[in-house]
N, C-alpha and C positions, 0 to 999 in steps of 0.2 A: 616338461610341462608344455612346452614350446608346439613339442610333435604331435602331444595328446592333442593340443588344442587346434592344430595346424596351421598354428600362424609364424611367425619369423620369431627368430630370440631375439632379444631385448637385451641392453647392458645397460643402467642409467648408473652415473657418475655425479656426485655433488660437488664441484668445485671450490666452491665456498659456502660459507654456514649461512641459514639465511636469515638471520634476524629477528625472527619474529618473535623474543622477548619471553623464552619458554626457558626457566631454566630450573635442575634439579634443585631439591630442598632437602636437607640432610634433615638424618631421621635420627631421634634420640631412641638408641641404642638399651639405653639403662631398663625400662619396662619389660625387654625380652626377657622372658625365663631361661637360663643356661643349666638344663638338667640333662647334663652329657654324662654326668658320674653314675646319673640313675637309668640312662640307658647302657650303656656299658653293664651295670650291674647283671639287669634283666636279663638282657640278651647273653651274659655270660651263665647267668643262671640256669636260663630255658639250654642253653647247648651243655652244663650239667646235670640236667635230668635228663635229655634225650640223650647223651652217653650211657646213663646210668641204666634207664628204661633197656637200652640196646644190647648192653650187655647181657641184662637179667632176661630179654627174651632171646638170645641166642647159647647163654645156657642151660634154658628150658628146654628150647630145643635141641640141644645136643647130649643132653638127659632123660628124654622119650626116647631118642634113636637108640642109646646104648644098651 
């Protein structure tokens, strides 16, 4: 970015924290929805119809040829 811009590079360093009374607040957790079983499902679902789809159109296709 340094050369894009053509100026010198830059390193800034924090030595210590500065104070200014900002700090994280923990988030209650519980309200998230945890619907991992129902994407897993889906997503395993959608990858057995497009197996299934693939199959049935590559022996369509190998049953015109013959």
């Amino acid at each position: 970015m340094a050369a894009l811009l053509k100026t010198e590079p830059t390193f800034i360093v924090a030595r210590e924290p500065t104070g200014d009374g900002i700090e994280a607040m923990p988030v209650d957790t519980s309200s998230i929805p945890n619907d991992h079983w129902g994407y897993a499902i889906t997503w395993f679902l959608l990858a057995a119809v497009w197996a299934v789809m693939t199959v049935a159109l590559v022996w369509r296709i190998r049953r015109q040829t013959a």
